[in-house]
N, C-alpha and C positions, 0 to 999 in steps of 0.2 A: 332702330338704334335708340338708344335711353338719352337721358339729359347731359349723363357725362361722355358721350361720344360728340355730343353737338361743339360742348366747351371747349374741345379739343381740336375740332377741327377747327372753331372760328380762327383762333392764331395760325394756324397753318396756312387758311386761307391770306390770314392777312400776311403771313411773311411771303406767301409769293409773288402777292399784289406788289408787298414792298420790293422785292428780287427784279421782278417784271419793271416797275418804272427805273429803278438802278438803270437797267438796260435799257431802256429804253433812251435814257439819258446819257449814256456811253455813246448811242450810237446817233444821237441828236450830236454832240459835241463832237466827235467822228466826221460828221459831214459837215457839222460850221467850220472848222477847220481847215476840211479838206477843199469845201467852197473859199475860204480864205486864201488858203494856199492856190488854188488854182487865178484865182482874180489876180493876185498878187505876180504869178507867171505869166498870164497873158497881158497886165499893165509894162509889166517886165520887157517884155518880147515888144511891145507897141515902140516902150522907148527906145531899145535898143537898133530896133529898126529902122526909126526917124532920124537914129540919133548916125548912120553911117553915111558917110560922107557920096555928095552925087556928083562931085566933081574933081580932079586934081588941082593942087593949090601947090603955089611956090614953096619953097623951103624958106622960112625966115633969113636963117644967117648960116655961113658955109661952115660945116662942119669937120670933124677931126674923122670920121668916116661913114662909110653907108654898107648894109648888109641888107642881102636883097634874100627873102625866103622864096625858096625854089615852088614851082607848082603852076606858074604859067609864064610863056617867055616874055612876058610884056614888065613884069616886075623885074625881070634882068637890064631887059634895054633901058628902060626907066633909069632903073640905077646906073648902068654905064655913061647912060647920057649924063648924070648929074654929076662924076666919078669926069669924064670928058672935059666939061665948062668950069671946072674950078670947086663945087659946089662941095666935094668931099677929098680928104688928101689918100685915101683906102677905102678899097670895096671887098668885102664877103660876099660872096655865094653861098650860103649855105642849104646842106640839104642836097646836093648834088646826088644824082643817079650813079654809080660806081663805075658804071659801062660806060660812061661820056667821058671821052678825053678831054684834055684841056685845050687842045688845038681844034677843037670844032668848035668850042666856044669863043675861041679866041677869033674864029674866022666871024661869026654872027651879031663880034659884038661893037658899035660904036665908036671903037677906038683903035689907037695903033698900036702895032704890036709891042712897042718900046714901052705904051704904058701898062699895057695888060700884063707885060712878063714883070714889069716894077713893083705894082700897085694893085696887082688883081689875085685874091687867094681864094683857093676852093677846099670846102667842106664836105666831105661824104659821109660825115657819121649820123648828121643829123634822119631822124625817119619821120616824124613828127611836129608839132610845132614845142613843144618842152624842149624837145631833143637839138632845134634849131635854137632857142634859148641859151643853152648850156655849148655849142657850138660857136655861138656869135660871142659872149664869157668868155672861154677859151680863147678866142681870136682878138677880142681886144685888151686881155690883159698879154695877149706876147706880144702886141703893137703896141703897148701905152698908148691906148685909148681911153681918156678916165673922165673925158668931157662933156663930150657933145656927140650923139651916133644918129644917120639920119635910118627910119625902119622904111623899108619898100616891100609893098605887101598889098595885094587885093584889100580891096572897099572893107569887104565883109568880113574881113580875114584879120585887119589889124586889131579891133576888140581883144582879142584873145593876144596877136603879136604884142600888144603892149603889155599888156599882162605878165605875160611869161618874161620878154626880154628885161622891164622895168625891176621884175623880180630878180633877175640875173644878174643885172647891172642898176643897183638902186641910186647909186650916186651919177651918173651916166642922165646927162637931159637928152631926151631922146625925140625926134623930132619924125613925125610921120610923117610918110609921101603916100599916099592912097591910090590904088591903079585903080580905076574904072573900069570893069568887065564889059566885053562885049557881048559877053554871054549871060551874063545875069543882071539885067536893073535890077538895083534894090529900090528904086521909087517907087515900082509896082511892087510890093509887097500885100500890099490892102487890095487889091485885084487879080493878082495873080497865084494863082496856087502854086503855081510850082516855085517859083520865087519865095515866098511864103514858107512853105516845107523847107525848103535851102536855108534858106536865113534860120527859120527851128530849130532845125541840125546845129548850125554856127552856135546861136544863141547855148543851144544846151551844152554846146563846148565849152563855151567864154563863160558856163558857169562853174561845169567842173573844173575847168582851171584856177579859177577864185577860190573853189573849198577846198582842191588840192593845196593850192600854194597856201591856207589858210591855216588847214591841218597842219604842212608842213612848218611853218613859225612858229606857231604852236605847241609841237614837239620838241623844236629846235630851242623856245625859250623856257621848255618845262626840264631839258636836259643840262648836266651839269656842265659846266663851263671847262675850254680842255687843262685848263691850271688845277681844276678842283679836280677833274677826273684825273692827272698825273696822282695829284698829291695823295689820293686815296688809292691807285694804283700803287706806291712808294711805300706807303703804310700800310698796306697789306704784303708787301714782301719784306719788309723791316719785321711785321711779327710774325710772320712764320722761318725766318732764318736766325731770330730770338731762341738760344737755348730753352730747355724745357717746358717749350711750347707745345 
């Protein structure tokens, strides 16, 4: 090859040298990233782990009611017990099995039947913990509930319960009662794997419910307000029933 093939390949050479580091650098930044991102969910997970409660704790001050999420019976009695002693003047259930009558509940639970038939209501729509959210909403805007609500819900399970319910009911101080599982310590998380894996699961819950509910505001304050959406609904039928339109 002569002198003008050489000239010609030098830049070629060098634009692929240049192409070659680009990528190289893409995929340097790819993995700082993704090592950040991953440090940042395993700091994440550490906290959230430490951070779940290893024992139950009184309720400060008796509140205007208690909603117990369905998923193991200890979280019902819990709550009946406190619904029993004064601690709350109404209790939900939410999240109830469809096939459970009320009368077998009624037989298992802490208290007499005069207060269960008064003061005790069941939810079967909930499937979820959202769905328990928008259930326990429901149930204390038709009790004028607008205070004080006590959550009863597993150790590792209220992260999320508050989440969701605090969403539902933002003005609502809500006051957690944490059940202690006999099936799962979360102490041993740092030793125990299966514990460990459990609480990961949880964790990755209690974050999609943050992006959800995040997205969701988000939306909800990017969209127009319903006075602004009437009034342009109003004015789009105003100019089309305008003659020679």
């Amino acid at each position: 090859m002569g002198e003008g093939s050489s000239e010609l390949t030098t830049p070629l050479r060098e634009g692929a040298k240049n192409g070659l580091s680009a990528v190289r650098k893409v995929v340097y930044g790819i993995g700082v990233g993704g090592a950040f991102l991953g440090a940042a969910f395993l700091i994440g997970f550490a906290v959230f782990a430490l951070s779940l409660p290893r024992e139950e704790f009184p309720i400060p001050a008796p509140a205007e009611g208690v909603v117990a999420l369905t998923g193991g019976s200890d979280r019902v009695l819990d709550a009946a017990t406190l619904l029993a002693s004064g601690q709350a003047h109404r209790m939900l259930i939410t999240g109830v099995n469809r096939a459970t009558r009320s009368a077998v509940i009624a037989k298992i639970l802490p208290m007499s039947r005069e207060l269960f038939e008064c003061c005790v209501d069941l939810g079967y729509q909930a499937l979820d913990t959202a769905g328990n959210a928008k259930e326990t909403r429901d149930w204390a805007r038709e009790h004028n509930i607008t205070r004080t609500l006590i959550v009863v819900t597993s150790n590792y399970h209220m992260p999320r319960a508050i989440v969701e319910i605090s969403a539902a009911l933002p003005n609502v101080e809500l006051f957690p009662f944490p059940v202690v599982s006999e099936h799962i310590d979360v102490a041993d998380w740092a030793s125990d794997l299966r514990v460990a894996r459990f609480i990961g699961k949880e964790y990755v819950k209690y974050l999609g419910s943050i992006l959800r509910l995040k997205v969701m505001k988000d939306f909800d304050d990017s969209a127009p307000s319903p006075q602004l959406r009437h009034s342009i609904a109003s004015a789009t039928r105003d100019s089309e029933t305008q003659p020679g339109r």
